[in-house]
C-alpha positions in Angstrom: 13.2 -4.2 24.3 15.2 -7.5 23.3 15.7 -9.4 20.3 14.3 -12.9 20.7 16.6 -15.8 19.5 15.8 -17.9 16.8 17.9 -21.3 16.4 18.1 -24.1 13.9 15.3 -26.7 14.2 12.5 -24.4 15.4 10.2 -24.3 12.0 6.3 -25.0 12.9 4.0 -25.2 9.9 1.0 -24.6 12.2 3.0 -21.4 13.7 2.8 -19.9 10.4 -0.3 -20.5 8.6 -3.7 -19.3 8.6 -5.8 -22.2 9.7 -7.8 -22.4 6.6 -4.7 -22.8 4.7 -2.2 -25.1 6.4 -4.2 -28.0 5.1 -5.8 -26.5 1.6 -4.9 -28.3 -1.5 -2.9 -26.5 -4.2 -5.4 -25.7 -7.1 -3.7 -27.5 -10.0 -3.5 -24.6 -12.7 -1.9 -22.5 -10.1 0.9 -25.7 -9.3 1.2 -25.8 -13.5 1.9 -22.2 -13.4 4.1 -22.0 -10.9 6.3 -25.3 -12.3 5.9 -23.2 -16.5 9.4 -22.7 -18.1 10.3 -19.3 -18.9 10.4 -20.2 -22.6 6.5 -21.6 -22.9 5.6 -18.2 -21.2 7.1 -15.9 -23.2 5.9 -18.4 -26.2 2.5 -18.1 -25.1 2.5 -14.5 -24.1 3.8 -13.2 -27.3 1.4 -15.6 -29.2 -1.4 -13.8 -27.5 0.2 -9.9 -28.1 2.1 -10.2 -31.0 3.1 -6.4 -30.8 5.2 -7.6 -27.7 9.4 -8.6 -28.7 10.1 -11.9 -27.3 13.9 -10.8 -26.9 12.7 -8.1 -24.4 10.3 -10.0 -22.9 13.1 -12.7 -21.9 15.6 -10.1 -21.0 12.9 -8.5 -18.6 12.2 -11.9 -17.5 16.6 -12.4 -17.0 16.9 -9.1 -15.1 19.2 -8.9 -11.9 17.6 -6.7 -9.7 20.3 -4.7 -7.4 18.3 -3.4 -4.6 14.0 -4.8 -5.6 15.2 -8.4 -4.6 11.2 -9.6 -3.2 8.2 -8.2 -4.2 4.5 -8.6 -4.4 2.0 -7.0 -6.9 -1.6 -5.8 -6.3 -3.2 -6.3 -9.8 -7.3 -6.1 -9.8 -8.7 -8.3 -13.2 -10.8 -5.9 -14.9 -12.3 -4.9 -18.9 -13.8 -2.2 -20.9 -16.9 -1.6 -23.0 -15.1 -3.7 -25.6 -14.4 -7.1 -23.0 -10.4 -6.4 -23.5 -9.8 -7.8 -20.3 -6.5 -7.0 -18.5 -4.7 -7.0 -15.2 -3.8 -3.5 -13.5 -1.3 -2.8 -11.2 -2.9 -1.5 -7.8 0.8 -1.4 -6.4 3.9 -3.0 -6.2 5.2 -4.0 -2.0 8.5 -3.8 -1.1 7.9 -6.0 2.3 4.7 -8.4 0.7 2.7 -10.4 2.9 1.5 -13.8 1.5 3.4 -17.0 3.0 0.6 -17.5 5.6 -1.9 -17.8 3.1 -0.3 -19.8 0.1 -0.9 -23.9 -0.1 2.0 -25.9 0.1 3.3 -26.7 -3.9 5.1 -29.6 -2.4 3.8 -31.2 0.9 7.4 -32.9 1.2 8.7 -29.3 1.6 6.6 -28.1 5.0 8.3 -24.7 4.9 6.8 -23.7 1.5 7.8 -20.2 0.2 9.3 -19.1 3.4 12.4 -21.2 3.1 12.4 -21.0 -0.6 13.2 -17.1 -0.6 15.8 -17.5 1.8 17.3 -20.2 -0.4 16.8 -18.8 -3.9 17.2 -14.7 -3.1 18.5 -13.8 -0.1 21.3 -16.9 0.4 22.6 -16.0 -3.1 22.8 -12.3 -2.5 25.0 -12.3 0.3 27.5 -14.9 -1.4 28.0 -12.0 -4.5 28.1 -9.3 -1.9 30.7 -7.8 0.3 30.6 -9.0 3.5 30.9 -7.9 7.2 31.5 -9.8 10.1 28.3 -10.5 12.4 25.1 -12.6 12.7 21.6 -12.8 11.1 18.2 -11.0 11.9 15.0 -10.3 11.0 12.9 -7.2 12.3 9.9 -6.6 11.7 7.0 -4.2 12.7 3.7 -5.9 11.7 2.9 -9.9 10.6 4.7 -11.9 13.5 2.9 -14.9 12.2 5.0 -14.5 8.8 8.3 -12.1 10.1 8.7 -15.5 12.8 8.4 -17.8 10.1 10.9 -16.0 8.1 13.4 -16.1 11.2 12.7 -19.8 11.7 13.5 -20.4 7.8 16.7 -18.2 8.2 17.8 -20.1 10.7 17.5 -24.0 9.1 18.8 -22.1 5.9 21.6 -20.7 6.9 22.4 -23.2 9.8 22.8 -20.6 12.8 20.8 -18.9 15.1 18.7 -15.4 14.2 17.9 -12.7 16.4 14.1 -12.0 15.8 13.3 -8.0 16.5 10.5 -5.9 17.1 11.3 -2.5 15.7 8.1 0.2 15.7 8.4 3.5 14.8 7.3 4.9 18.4 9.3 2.9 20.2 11.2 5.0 23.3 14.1 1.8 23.3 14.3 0.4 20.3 16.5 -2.9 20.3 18.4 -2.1 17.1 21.1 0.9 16.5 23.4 1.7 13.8 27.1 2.7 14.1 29.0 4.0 10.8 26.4 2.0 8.8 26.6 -1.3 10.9 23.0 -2.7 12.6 23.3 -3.6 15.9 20.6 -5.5 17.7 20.3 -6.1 21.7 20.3 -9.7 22.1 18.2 -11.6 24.4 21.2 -11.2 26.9 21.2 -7.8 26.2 24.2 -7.5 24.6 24.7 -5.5 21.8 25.3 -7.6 18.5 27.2 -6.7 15.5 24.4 -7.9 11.9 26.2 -9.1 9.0 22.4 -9.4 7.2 18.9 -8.4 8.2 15.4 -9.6 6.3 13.3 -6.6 7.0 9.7 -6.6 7.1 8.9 -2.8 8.1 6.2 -1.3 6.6 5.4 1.9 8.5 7.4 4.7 7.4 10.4 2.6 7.7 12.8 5.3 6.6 12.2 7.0 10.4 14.6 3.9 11.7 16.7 2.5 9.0 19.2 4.8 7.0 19.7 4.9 3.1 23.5 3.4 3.3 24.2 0.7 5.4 27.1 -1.8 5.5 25.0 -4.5 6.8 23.0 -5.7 3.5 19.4 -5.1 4.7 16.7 -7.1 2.2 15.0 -5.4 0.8 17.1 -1.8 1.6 15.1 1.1 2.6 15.9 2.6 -1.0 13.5 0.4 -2.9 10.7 1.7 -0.2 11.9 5.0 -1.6 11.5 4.3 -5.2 8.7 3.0 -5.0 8.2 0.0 -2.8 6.6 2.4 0.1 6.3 5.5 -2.1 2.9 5.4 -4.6 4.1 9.2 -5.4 7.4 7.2 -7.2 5.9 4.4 -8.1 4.0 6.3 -10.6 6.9 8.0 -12.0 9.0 5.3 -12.4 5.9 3.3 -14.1 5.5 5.9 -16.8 9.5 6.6 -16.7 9.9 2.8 -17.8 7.4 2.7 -20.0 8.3 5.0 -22.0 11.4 2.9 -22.7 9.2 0.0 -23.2 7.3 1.9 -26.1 8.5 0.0 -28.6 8.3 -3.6 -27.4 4.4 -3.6 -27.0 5.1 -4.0 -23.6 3.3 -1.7 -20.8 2.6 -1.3 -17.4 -0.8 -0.7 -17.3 -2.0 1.2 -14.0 -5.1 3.5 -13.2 -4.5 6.7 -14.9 -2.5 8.5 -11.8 -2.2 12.2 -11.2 0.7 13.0 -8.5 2.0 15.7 -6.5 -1.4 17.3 -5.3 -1.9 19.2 -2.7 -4.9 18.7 -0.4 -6.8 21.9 -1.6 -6.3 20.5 -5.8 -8.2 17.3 -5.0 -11.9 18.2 -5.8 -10.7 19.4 -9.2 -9.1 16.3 -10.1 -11.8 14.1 -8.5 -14.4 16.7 -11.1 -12.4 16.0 -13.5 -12.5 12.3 -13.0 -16.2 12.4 -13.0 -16.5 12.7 -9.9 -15.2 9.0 -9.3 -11.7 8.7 -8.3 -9.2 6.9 -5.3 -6.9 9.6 -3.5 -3.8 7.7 -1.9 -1.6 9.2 1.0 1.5 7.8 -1.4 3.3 6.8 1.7 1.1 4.4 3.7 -0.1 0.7 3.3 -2.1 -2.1 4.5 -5.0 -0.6 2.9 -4.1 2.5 5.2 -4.5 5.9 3.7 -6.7 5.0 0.9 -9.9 6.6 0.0 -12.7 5.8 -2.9 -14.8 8.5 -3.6 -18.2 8.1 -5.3 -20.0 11.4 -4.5 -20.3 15.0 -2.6 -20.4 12.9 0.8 -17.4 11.1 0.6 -15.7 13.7 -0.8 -16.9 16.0 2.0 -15.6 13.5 4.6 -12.0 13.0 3.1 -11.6 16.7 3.3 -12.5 17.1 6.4 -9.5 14.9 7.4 -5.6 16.2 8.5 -3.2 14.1 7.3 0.3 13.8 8.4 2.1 14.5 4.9 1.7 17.2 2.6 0.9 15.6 -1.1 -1.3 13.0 -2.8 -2.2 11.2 -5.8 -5.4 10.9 -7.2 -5.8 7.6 -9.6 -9.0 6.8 -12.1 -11.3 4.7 -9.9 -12.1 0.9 -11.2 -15.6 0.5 -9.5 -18.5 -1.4 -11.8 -19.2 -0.2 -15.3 -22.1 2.3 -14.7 -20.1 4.3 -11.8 -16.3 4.0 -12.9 -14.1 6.9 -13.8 -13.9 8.0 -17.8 -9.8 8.4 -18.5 -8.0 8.1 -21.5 -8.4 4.8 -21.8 -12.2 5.0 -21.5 -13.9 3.0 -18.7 -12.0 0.3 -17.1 -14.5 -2.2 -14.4 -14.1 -4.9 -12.1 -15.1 -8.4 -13.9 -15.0 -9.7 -9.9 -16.0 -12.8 -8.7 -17.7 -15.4 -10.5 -21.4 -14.6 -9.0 -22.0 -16.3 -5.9 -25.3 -18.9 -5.5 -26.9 -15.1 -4.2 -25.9 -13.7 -7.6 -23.2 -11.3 -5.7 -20.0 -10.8 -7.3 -17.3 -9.1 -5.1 -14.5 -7.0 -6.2 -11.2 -9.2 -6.3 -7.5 -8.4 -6.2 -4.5 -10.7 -6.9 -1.2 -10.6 -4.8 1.3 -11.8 -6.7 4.8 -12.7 -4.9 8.1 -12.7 -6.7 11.4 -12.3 -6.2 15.1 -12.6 -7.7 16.8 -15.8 -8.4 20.0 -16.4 -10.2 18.3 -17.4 -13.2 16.0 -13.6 -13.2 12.6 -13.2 -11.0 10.6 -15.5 -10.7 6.7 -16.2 -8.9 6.8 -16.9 -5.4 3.2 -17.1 -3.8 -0.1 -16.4 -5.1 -3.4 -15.1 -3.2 -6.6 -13.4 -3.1 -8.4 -11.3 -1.6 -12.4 -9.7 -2.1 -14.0 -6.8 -0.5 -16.5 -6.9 2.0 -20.0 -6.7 0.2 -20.8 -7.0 -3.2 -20.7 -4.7 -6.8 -23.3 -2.7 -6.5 -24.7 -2.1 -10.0 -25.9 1.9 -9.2 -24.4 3.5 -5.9 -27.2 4.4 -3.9 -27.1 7.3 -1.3 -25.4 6.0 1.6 -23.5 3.6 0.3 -19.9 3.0 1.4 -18.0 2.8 -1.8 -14.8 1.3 -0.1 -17.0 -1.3 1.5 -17.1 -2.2 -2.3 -13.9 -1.7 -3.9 -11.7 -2.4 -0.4 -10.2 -5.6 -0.4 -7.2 -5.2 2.5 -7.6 -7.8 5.2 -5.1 -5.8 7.4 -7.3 -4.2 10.3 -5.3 -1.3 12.7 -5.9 -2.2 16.4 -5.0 -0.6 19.3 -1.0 0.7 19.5 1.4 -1.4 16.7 -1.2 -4.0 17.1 -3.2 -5.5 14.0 -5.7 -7.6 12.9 -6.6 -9.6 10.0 -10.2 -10.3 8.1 -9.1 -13.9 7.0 -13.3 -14.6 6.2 -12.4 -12.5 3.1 -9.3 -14.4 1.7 -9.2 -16.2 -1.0 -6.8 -18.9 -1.3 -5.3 -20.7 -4.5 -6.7 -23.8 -3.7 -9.4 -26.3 -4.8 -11.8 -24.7 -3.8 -11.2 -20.6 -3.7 -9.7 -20.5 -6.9 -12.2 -21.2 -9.0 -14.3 -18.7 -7.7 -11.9 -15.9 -9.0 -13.1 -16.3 -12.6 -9.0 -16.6 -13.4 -7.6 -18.5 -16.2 -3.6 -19.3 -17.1 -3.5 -16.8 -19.4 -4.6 -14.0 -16.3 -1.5 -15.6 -14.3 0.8 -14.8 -16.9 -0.6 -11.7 -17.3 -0.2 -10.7 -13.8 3.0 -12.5 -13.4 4.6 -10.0 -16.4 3.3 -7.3 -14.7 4.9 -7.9 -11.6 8.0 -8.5 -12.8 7.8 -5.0 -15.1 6.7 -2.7 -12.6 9.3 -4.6 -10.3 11.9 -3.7 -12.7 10.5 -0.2 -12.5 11.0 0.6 -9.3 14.5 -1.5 -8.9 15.9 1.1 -12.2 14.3 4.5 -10.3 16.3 3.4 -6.7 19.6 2.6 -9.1 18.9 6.0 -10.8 18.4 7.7 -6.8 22.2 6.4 -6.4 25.4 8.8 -8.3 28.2 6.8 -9.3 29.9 7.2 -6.2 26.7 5.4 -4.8 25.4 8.1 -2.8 21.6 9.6 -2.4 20.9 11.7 -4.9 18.8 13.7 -2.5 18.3 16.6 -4.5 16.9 14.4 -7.5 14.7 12.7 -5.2 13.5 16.3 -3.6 12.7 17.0 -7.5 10.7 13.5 -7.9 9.1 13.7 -4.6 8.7 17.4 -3.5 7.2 16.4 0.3 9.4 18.1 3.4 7.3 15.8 6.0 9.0 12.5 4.1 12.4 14.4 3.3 12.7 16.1 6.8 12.0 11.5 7.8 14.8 10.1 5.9 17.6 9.0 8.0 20.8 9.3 5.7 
């Protein structure tokens, strides 16, 4: 396999768009958030939780990232009995979709968010950081209507060509290689060439192909995949890690109440124990991949029944509607969904929330929606498929590294979408903060996976994440 060349000049909205977005007008709360100062935020969020220290809050706001440069958030809008209504990180994504399905801000600016990252976060980074001689690239293994559209940005942005690689994880000749920490990809001419940067959108197991030190600067590096980018068995740690230095600013990530490291055999004791509602995650896979909602005996029954490839789980509280959600310690958290439809349906909803680092700290990059495929039910009758109702990936797995994408269920910030999400400004400042925290979570756990000599601290991470099928992976 061969790289394909990107050069200057090659940017085609229509390439990199879904249909029902290329022309969508921007909804105008969402352009008013997206234009907010940093100062009216933190002004309006700390008017609303005045627990919360503004100082903090702008210092979180400020932060630098070192290795978390983009990111996107799954938060789901939900309440309790009480109507406290909050936003709840799903996840955090260290290679986030969302460019193809985010409205134009400014319709003089036809590139939209994909140029604007490579301006704002990945052009700045590689000015501060020590450089090596070679060219651009991009490789990707999923998303060619985005990973092209971030090659064809690169290029204008940067003002030279881009080598645009396909790199899957089963792939018998793979077009990139590394030599003493340098990536190489085979050129269109098949000639081997020497990368001075990659953007990297992999998102299967990408530690199988890329190492943990590299000389080429690789955005985002496989570490924050590690720490919790690609690793929900992290993620969590870091999340409660952080938080407990955040106890004293009234700030918190707030997540399902997680349980890690189980085994396969522990998992109906926890799910019991949940109520016997609860979502088991393989913590290593994505696109809605490896994710299971279980309701009753049957679905239970089913995921058992299963082999999986890797050797521990989590099991997280399930958000479902208020008469079948789990009981945790913080009681009964449920979907508010959709505003009802003209059928009276309401559909579970989550928010993606792209952001990434600037020179001036992280700020929101893209915004979308997506719902699941059929309506809150109000009592789960036998038979029901609970993920049918709590699901809301639009990813599908075809045949071999191809995939498809349920585009009927997206939701876009526009006009007409928006509205129907039931969201207010308030919710977007919400879930922005929440991004940027559990961002800053995950960026601190891959510093704290680095010694001082910055190398792996594989035996700390062997502690954090006790799986040999992920360790026995990692290419060093």
């Amino acid at each position: 396999m061969k790289a394909q060349l990107v050069q200057p000049g090659q940017f085609e909205p229509a390439d990199h768009w879904y249909a029902k977005a290329l022309n969508a007008t921007i909804h105008p709360m969402i352009a008013f958030f997206l234009h907010l100062e940093e100062d009216r935020i933190i002004k309006r969020y700390c008017h609303l939780h005045p627990k919360v220290k503004a100082d903090t809050l702008r210092s979180l706001l400020s932060y630098k990232p070192k290795h978390f440069l983009w990111a996107g958030a799954d938060l789901m809008h939900v309440t309790n009995e009480e109507g406290n209504r909050k936003m709840v990180v799903i996840e955090n994504n260290s290679c986030p979709s969302g460019q193809k399905s985010m409205p134009l801000l400014d319709d003089n600016k036809e590139q939209g968010g994909y140029r604007l990252l490579m301006e704002r976060t990945i052009k700045p980074q590689l000015r501060i950081r020590k450089r090596i001689p070679g060219e651009l690239a991009v490789i990707y293994d999923k998303n060619p209507m985005e990973t092209l559209g971030y090659a064809r940005a690169m290029a204008d942005a940067f003002g030279e060509p881009v080598h645009y690689v396909a790199c899957y994880h089963d792939d018998p000749d793979p077009a990139i290689r590394f030599k003493d920490g340098v990536l190489f990809a085979r050129g269109e001419d098949g000639q081997w060439r020497q990368i001075r940067a990659a953007f990297r959108y992999l998102t299967q197991r990408p530690w199988t192909r890329l190492p943990i030190h590299t000389k080429t600067a690789i955005f985002n590096p496989i570490i924050a995949c590690l720490a919790g980018g690609r690793n929900k068995m992290l993620a969590s740690k870091a999340y409660d890690l952080f938080n407990g230095e955040l106890a004293n600013s009234g700030l918190e990530i707030l997540t399902p109440e997680t349980i890690w490291d189980v085994s396969k055999e522990e998992i109906p004791l926890w799910v019991r124990k949940m109520g016997g509602q609860a979502v088991v995650k393989n913590p290593y896979s994505n696109a809605g991949q490896g994710v299971f909602t279980i309701v009753n005996e049957a679905e239970l029954e089913a995921f058992m029944a299963l082999d999986f490839h890797y050797e521990r789980f989590i099991v997280q509280s399930l958000i479902g509607n208020y008469n079948w959600s789990s009981a945790g310690s913080r009681g009964k958290l449920y979907h508010i969904g959709t505003v009802p439809s003209s059928k009276g349906n309401t559909y579970v909803a989550d928010l993606r929330m792209m952001v990434s680092a600037t020179e001036e700290g992280i700020r929101p990059l893209c915004i979308y929606a997506r719902r699941a495929n059929r309506p809150l039910a109000d009592h789960i009758e036998e038979g029901h498929n609970s993920w049918e109702m709590l699901g809301t990936n639009l990813s599908i797995k075809e045949e071999g590294n191809n995939w498809g994408s349920d585009t009927n269920r997206l939701m876009l910030m526009d006009r007409r979408d928006f509205n129907k999400l039931g969201l207010g400004l308030d919710d977007l400042v919400d879930a922005y903060i929440q991004t940027v925290l559990s961002l800053v979570a995950i960026d601190r756990m891959a510093e704290m996976l680095f010694n001082s000599k910055h190398r792996f601290r594989a035996r700390l991470f062997r502690s954090l994440d006790d799986d040999n099928t992920l360790i026995n992976e990692l290419v060093m």
